[in-house]
ZAMARGU-4260 file (C-alpha; in steps of 0.2 Angstrom, whole numbers, plus 5000, padded with zeros to 4 digits):
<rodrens>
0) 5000/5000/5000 | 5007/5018/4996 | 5008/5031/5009 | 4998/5045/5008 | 5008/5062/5004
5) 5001/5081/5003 | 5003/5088/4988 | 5016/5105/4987 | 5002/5117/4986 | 4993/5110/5002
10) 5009/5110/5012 | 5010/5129/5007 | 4991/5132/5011 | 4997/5122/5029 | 5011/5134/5032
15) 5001/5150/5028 | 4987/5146/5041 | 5000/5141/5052 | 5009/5159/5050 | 4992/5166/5050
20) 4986/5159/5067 | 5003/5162/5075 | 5003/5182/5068 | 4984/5182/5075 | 4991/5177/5091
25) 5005/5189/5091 | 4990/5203/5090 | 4981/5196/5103 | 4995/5196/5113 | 5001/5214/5110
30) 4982/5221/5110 | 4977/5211/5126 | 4992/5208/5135 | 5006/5224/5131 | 4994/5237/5127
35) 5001/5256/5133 | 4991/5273/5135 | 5000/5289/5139 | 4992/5304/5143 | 5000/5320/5143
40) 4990/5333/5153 | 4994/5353/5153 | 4992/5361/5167 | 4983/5378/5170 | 4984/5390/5185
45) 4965/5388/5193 | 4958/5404/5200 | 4951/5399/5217 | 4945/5407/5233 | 4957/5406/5250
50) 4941/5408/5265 | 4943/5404/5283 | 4935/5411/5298 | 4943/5420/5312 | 4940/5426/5331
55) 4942/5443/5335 | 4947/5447/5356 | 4952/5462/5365 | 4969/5466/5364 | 4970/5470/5381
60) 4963/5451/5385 | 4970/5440/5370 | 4985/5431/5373 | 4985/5418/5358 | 4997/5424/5347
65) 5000/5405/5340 | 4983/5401/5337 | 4982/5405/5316 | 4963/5407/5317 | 4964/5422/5331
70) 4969/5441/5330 | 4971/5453/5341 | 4960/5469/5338 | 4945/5479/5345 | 4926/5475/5346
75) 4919/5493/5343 | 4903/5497/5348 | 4890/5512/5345 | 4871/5517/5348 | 4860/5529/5337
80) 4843/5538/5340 | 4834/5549/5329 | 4816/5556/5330 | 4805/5558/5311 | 4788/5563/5306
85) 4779/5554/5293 | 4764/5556/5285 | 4750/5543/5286 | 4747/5535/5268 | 4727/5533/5269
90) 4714/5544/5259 | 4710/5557/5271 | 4700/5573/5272 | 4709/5591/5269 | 4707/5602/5284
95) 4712/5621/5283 | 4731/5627/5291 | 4737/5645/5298 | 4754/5649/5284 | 4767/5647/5289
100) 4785/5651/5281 | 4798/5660/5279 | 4802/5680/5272 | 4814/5693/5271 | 4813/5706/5278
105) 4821/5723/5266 | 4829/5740/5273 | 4834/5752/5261 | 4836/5765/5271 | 4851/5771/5280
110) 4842/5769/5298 | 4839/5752/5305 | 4823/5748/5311 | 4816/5734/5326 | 4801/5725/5325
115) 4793/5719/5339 | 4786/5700/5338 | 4771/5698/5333 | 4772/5711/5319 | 4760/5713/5307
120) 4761/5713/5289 | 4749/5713/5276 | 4749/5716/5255 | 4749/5730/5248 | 4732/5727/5242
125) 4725/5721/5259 | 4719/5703/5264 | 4727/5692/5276 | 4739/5698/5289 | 4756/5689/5294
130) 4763/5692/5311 | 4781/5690/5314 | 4788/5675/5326 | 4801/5686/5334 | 4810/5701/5340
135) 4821/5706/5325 | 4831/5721/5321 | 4832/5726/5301 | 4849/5733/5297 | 4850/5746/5287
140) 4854/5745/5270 | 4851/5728/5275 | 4841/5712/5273 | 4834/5699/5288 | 4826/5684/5285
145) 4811/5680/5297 | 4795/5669/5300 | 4780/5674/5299 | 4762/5664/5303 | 4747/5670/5295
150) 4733/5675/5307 | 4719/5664/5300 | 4718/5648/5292 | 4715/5645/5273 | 4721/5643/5258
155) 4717/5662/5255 | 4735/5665/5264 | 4747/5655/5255 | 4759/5669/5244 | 4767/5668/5230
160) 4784/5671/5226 | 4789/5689/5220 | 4773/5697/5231 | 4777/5712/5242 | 4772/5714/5260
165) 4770/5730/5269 | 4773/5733/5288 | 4756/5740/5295 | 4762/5748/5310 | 4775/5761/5300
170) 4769/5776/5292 | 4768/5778/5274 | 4785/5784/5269 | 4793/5772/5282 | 4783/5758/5272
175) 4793/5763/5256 | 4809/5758/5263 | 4807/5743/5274 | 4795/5729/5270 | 4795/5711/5265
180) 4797/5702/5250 | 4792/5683/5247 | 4803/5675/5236 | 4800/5657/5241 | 4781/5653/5239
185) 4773/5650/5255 | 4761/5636/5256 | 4752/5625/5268 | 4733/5635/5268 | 4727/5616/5271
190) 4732/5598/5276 | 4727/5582/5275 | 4719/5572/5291 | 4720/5554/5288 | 4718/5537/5299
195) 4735/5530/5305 | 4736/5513/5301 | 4748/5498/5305 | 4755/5499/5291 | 4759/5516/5290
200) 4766/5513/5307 | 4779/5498/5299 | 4783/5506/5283 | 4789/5521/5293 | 4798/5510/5306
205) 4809/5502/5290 | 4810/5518/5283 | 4820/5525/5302 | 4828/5508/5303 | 4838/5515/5285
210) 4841/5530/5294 | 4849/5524/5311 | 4859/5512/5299 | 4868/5524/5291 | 4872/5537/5306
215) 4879/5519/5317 | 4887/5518/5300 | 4895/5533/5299 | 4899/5535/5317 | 4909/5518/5317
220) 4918/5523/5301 | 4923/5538/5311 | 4930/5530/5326 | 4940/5517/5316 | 4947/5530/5303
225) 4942/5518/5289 | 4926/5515/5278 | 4914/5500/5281 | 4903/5489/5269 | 4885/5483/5277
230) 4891/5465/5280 | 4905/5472/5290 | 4894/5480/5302 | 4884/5471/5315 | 4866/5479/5322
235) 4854/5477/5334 | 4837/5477/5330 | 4828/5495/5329 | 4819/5499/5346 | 4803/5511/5340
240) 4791/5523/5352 | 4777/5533/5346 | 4766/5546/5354 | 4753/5541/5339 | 4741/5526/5339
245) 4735/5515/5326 | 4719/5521/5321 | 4722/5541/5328 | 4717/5554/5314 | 4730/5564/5312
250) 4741/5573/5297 | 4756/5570/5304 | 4764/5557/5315 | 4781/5554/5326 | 4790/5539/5327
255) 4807/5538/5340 | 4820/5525/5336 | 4837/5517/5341 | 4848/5505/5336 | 4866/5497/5342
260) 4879/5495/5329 | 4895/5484/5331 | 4909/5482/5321 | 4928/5476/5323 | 4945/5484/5322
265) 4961/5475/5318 | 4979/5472/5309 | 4972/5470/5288 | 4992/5464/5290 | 4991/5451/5301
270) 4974/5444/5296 | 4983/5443/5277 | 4996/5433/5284 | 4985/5421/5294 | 4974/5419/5280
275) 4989/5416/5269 | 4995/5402/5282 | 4980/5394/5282 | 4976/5393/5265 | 4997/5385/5262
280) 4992/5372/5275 | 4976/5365/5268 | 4984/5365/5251 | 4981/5347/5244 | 4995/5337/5239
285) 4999/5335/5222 | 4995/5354/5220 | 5006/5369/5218 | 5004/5388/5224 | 5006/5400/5214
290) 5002/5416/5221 | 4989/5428/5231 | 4981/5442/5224 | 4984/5452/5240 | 4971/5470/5232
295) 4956/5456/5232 | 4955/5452/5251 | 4938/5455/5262 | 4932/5451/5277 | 4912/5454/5283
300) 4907/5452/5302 | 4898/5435/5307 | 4895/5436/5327 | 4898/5447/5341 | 4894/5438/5359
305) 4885/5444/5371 | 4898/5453/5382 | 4905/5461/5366 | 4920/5452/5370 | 4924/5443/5353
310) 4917/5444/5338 | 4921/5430/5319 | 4923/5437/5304 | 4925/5428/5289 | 4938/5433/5277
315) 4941/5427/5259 | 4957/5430/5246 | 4959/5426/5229 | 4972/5413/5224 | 4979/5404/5210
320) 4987/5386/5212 | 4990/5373/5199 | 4995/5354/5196 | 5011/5349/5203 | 5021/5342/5188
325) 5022/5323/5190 | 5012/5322/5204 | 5000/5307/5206 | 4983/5316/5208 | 4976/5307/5194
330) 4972/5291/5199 | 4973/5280/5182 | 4962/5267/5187 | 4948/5280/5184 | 4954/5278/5167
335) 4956/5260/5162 | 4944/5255/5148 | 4940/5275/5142 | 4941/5279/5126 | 4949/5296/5120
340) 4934/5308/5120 | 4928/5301/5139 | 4944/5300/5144 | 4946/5321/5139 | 4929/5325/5147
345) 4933/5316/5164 | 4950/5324/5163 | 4944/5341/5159 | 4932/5342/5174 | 4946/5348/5183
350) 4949/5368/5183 | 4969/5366/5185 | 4968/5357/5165 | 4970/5366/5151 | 4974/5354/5138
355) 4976/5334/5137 | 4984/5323/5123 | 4980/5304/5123 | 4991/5290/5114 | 4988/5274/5113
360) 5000/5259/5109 | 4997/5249/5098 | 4991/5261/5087 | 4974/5254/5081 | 4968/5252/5099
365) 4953/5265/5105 | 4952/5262/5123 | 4963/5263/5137 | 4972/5248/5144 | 4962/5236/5156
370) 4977/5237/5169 | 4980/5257/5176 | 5000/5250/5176 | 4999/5252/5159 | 4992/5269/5158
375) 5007/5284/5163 | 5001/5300/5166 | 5012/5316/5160 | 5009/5332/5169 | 5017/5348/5163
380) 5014/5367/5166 | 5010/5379/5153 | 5024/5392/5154 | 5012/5405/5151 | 5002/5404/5166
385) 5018/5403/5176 | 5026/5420/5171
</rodrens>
């Protein structure tokens, strides 16, 4: 019997699935086994906030000079009080008012002349008569300004600016060198009565609360030789008192008020160096500091206890840091399995990246390795942002 032989060709086909199947297991080996990522990151300076809270205590008591959240400075303290009339907001009924205002009171002459109080003048033309509120002595060849109140109540007696008024009680050429002139208009023949209600009572409360802010305001800006911003300035609530009731008719009413205002004085120096200190501490690692912008610094007032013994105020600086170069705060196994595009957006979440390039080895592969050994991470600053 002869022995079966392959021909030449099938031997050839033989060898080429033999080379085919060993080359196919070569790629399997390099794509599943040997497979490399490396990611080469840029860094970028992040704008960020520095912020920490600190307790303020009397100089004279403090004695905590190693503690990095204290300073030594002043609790400064102030009261305001202010009296204002307001006018009830309701519809109400108009009542007739004497005039009341204000005049002045001409001497051409070369003689100066008194007036008693009580004085009357009058228009040339007649009609109401005003009465002087005061003793006064008109200079000659002078001017005096003086009130006068009208004698009756009414509309009739409000003046117009530019009328002439003469003096009753002076003889006729007398008249001709002293007499008054209205050159502001002079109103108030009537007012309005209305109902005071609640809310006329609360709107005008807000309206003083404004008020007594701003003197304790000023007042504390004053004693500390520097200017203040609202959230650096701590007050009580306002205390109110009004002779007027809720429900009185009235045209007018008065509501007192006072307030306690507190702020603090201290080093702008050392609280910039503590905050500084604080915010170098806490840095994480794997992150680099680049710099303080010393101009953009502020503080605002928290609390004040009860003694006005010590008071927190919160501070805040702006501050740039970046990646540390080579430093491990990417964690690769985050990574593992990511193609280009996912592996960019996770990357990019963080503020301190500014660009990212991705390789892959072998070439045709699309994702990242399965194992985070293979995957190197390259971080390098942008010059730019370190100049």
């Amino acid at each position: 019997m002869s022995q079966f032989q392959f021909s030449p060709r099938t031997y050839r086909l033989i060898a080429i699935i033999f080379l085919v199947v060993i080359i196919g297991i070569a790629v399997a080996i390099v794509h599943f086994a040997l497979p490399r990522a490396t990611i080469e990151i840029t860094a970028k300076a992040d704008r960020s906030l520095a912020v920490s809270t600190f307790t303020i205590t009397d100089q004279t008591t403090a004695d905590d000079s190693e503690n990095l959240s204290h300073i030594n400075g002043t609790i400064v303290l102030t009261e305001a009080t202010k009296k204002e009339v307001f006018t009830p907001q309701g519809q109400g009924k108009k009542v007739p008012e004497r005039v009341r205002g204000t005049i002045t009171l001409v001497n051409t002459s070369t003689l100066s002349q008194p007036l008693l109080s009580t004085t009357q003048l009058q228009l040339e033309e007649g009609g109401m008569i005003y009465r002087t509120q005061k003793y006064a002595i008109v200079p000659a060849k002078g001017e005096l300004e003086i009130e006068v109140l009208a004698d009756t109540e009414g509309v009739e007696g409000e003046l117009k600016g530019g009328q002439k008024l003469v003096i009753i009680k002076l003889n006729s050429s007398r008249q001709k060198s002293v007499y008054g002139e209205v050159r502001e208009p002079l109103g108030g023949g009537e007012k309005t009565i209305a109902i005071v209600t609640q809310a006329d009572m609360d709107t005008s409360a807000i309206k003083l609360q404004a008020t007594l802010r701003e003197m304790a305001k000023k007042t504390l800006e004053q004693k500390i030789t520097t200017e203040l911003t609202e959230d650096q300035i701590s007050y009580s609530p306002v205390s109110t008192e009004s002779k007027n009731k809720v429900g009185e008719e009235t045209s007018e009413f008065e509501i007192a008020g006072e307030l306690n205002a507190t702020t603090v004085q201290f080093s702008q120096e050392d609280l910039l160096k503590l905050l500084k200190q604080q915010y170098t501490i806490s840095l994480p690692a794997g992150y680099s500091l680049l710099g303080f912008n010393d101009h953009s610094i502020k503080w605002s007032l928290e609390s004040v206890n009860e003694d006005a013994t010590e008071a927190t105020i919160r501070a805040e600086m702006e501050v740039f840091a970046t990646l540390t170069p080579n430093s491990d705060v990417i964690d690769p196994q985050e990574l593992v399995g990511l193609k280009v595009n996912d592996i960019k957006e996770v990357l990019l979440s963080n503020p301190n990246i500014s660009a990212i390039k991705v390789t892959f080895w072998p070439f045709w592969r699309n994702t990242a390795p399965p194992f985070p050994h293979r995957i190197t991470v390259v971080i390098e600053n942008n010059e730019e942002d370190l100049e």
